[in-house]
VMD Tcl script that draws the C-alpha trace (Angstrom):
set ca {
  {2.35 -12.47 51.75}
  {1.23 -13.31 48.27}
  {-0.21 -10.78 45.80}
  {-3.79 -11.70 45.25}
  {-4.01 -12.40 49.01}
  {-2.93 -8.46 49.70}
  {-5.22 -7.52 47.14}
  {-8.19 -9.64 48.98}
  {-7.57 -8.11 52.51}
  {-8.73 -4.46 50.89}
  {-11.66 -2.32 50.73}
  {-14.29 -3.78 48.16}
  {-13.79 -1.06 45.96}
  {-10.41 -0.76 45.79}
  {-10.29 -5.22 44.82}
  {-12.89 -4.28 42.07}
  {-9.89 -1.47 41.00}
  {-7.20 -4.32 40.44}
  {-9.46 -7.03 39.00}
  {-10.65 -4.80 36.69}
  {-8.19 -5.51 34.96}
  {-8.65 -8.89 33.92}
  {-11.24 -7.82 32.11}
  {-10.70 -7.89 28.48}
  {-11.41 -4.33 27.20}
  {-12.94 -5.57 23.72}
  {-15.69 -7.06 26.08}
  {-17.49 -4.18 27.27}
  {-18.44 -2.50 23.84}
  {-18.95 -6.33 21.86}
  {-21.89 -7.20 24.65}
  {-22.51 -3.56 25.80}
  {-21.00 -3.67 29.47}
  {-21.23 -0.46 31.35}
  {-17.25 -0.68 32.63}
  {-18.20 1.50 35.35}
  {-21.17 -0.31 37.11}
  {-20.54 -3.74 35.21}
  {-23.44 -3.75 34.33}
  {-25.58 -4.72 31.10}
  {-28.80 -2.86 30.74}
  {-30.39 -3.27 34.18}
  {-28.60 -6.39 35.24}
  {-24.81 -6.45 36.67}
  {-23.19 -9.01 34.28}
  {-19.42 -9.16 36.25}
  {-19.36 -10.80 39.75}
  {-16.04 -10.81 41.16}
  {-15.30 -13.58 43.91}
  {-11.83 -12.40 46.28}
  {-12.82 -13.39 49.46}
  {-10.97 -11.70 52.11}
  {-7.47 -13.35 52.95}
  {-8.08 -15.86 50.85}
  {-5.57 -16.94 48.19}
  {-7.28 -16.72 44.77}
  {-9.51 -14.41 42.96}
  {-12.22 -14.90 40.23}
  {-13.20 -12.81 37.94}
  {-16.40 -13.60 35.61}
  {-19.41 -12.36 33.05}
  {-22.41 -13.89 33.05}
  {-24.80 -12.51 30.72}
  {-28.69 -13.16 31.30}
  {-29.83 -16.55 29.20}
  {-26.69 -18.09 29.29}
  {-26.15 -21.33 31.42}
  {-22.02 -20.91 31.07}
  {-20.29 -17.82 31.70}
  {-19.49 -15.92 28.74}
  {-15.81 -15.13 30.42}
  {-14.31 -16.69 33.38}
  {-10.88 -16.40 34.89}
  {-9.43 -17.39 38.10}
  {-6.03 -16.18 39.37}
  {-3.73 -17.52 42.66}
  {-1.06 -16.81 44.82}
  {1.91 -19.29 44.15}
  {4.60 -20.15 47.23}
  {6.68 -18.03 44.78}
  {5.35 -14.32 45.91}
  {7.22 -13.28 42.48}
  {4.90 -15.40 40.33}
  {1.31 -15.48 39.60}
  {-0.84 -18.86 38.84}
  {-3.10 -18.94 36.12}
  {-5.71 -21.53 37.08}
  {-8.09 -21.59 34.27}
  {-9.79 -19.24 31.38}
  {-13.13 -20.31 30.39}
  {-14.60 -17.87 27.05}
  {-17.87 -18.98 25.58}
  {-19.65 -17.24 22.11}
  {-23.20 -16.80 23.09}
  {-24.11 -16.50 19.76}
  {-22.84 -20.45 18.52}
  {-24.74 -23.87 19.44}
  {-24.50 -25.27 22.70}
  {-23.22 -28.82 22.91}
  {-23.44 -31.16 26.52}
  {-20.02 -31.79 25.87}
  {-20.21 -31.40 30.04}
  {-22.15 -33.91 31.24}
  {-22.49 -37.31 30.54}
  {-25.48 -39.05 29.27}
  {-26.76 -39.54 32.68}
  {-26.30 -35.68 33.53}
  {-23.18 -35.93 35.74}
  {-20.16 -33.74 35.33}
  {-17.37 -34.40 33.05}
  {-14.98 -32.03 34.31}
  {-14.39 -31.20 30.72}
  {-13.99 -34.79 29.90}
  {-11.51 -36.08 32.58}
  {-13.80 -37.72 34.73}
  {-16.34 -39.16 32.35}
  {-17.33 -38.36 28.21}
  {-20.21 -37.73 26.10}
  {-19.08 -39.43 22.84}
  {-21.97 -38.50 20.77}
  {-22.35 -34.63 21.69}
  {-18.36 -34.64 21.71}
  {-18.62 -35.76 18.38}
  {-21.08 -33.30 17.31}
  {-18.61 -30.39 18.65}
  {-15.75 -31.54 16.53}
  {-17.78 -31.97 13.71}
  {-18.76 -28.14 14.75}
  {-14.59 -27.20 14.64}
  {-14.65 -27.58 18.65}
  {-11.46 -28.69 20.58}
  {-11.99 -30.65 23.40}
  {-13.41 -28.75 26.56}
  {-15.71 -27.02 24.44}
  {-18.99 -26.58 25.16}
  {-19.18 -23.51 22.84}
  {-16.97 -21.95 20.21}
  {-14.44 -19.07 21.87}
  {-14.14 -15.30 21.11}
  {-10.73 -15.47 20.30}
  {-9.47 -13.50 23.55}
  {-6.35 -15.68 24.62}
  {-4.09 -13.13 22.85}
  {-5.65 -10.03 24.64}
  {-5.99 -11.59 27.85}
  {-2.32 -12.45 28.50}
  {-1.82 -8.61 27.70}
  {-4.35 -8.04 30.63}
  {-2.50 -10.78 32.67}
  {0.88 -8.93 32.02}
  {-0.46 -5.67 32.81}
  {-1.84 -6.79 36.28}
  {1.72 -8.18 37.05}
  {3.42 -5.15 36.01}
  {1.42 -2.95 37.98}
  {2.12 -5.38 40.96}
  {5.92 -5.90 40.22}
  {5.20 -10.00 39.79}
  {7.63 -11.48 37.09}
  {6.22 -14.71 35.89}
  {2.86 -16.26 34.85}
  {2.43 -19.97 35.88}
  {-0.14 -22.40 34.14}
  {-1.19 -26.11 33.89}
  {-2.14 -26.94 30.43}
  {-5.20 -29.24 30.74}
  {-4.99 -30.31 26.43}
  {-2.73 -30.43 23.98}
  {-4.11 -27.87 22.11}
  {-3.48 -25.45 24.98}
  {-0.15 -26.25 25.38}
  {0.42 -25.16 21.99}
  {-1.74 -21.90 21.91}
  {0.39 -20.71 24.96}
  {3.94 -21.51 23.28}
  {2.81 -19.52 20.23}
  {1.43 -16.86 23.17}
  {5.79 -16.70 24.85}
  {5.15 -19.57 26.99}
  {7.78 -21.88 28.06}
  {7.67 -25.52 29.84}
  {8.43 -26.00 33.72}
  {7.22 -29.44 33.18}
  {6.29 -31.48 29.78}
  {8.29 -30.22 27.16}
  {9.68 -33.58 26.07}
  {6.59 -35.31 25.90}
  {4.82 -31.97 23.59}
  {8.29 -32.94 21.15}
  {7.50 -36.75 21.63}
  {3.60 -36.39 20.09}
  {4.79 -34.34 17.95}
  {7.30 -36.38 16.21}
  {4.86 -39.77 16.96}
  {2.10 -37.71 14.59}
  {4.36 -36.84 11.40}
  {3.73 -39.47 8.93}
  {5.46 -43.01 10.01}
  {5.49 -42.13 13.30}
  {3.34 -44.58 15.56}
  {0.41 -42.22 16.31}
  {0.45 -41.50 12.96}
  {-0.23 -45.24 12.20}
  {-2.95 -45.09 14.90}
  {-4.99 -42.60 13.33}
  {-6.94 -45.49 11.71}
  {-10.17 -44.18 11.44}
  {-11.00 -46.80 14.29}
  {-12.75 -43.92 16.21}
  {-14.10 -40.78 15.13}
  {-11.29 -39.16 16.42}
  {-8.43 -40.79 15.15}
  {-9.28 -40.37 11.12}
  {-5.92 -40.00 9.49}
  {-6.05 -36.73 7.83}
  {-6.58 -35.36 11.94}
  {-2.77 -35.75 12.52}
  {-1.62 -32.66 10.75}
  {-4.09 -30.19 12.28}
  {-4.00 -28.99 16.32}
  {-7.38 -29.55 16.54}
  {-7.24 -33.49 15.85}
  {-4.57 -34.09 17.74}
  {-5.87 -32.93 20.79}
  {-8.93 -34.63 19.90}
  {-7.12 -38.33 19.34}
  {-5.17 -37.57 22.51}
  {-8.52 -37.03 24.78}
  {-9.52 -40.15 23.29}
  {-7.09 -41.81 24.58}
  {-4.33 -42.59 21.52}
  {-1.18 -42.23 23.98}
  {-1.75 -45.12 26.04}
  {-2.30 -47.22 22.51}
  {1.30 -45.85 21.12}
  {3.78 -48.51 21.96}
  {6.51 -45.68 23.25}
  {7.82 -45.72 27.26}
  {7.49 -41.83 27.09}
  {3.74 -42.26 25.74}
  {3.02 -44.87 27.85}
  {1.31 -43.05 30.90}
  {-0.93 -41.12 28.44}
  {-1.59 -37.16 28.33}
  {-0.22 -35.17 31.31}
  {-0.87 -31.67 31.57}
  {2.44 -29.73 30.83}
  {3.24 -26.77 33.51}
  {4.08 -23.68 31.55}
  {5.59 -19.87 32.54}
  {5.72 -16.86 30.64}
  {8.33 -14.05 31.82}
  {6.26 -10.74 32.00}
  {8.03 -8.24 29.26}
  {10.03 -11.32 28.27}
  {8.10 -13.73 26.53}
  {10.35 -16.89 25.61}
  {8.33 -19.48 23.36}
  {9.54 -23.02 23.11}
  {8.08 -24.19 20.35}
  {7.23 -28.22 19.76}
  {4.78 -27.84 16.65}
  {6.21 -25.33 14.07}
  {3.99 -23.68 11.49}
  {0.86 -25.52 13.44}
  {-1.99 -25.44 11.51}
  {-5.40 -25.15 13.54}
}
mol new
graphics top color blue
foreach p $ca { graphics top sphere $p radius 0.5 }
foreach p [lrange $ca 0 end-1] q [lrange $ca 1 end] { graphics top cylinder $p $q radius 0.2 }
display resetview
């Protein structure tokens, strides 16, 4: 039986004693969380959803006034008992502007963009120093919550972290974070390579969108912005040719073992 499954089948108390921990510490004193009753002022802020026997767990912060969760992460059993699966990690700055980034312009769900876009408030959140998904700028936690993630898999004896990258610019904030690929490692080198200058995305950032002006090659940020807009499938290449697929990714807890496909990035 998996990990988080075990954990679900317990006591209330003793679930809110494990998934504690994947709450990142600097969180209680920046937005004054009691870390005893969760709780901020009179209103409890952390809601954790582990329903019993089930599979996955969800940990999140919602602090009154805000639409989005200010922290949100959910965690699941893999068919490996020996690994844990990092579904997603959502972090939101209640203190920077809002953009619809997702919904469309009809008010229907974007699912951060796959299933539909909202070009003009997308472009307002790049302009804003956004990376696609955003709907707010981040605290900065991804560094302090993989030590929380490798904490709660020491304590549980589980030696690997499993992810999906859903952009590009995740997939290279977790290989800077120890992260190495299961899955998409040759296609990270591929963009990489296509971006330098000569190489055909690079000659495809043409200023023909918004997100594909030329100087956005050498930064993270505009890649991953040209690539949710689509520049893959434009890039005459056979291993480009199916456009972006989400790269699987594992980190070894204790052993972190980058492999790295944009040296020296800059952001």
């Amino acid at each position: 039986m998996g990990w988080i499954r075990r954990i679900n089948s317990l006591s209330p108390s003793q679930k809110e004693g494990f998934y504690r921990i994947l709450l990142p510490p600097s969180l209680y004193w920046r937005f004054q969380i009691d870390p005893i009753s969760f709780s901020c002022g009179s209103t409890k802020v952390v809601r954790i959803w582990a329903p019993r026997w089930d599979q996955t767990a969800l940990v999140e912060v919602r602090l009154e006034g805000m639409e989005e969760p200010l922290y949100s992460i959910q965690i699941s059993d893999t068919v490996d008992y020996t690994q844990l699966e990092w579904d997603f990690l959502l972090v939101n700055d209640p203190q920077s502007p809002r953009f619809l980034t997702q919904v469309d312009s009809q008010g229907r769900d974007t699912l951060f963009g796959w299933a539909g876009r909202n070009i003009q408030e997308e472009i307002k959140a790049m302009e804003a120093g956004l990376f696609p998904g955003q709907a707010r700028r981040g605290l900065g936690l991804t560094g302090e919550v993989i030590e929380c993630l490798e904490f709660f898999c020491k304590t549980l004896t589980i030696k690997s972290i499993r992810l999906e990258a859903l952009f590009y610019h995740n997939a290279i904030t977790y290989e800077r974070h120890g992260f190495s690929y299961f899955s998409g490692y040759h296609l990270m080198k591929r963009i990489h390579e296509e971006f330098l200058p000569g190489g055909k995305l690079y000659r495809l950032m043409d200023g023909s969108t918004p997100f594909r002006r030329r100087e956005m090659a050498h930064t993270v940020r505009g890649r991953s912005w040209a690539i949710h807009d689509g520049i893959l499938l434009d890039a005459d290449d056979e291993l480009l040719a199916e456009g972006w697929s989400s790269p699987v990714m594992y980190r070894m807890v204790g052993k972190p073992r980058p492999m790295i496909t944009f040296p020296d990035p800059v952001y």
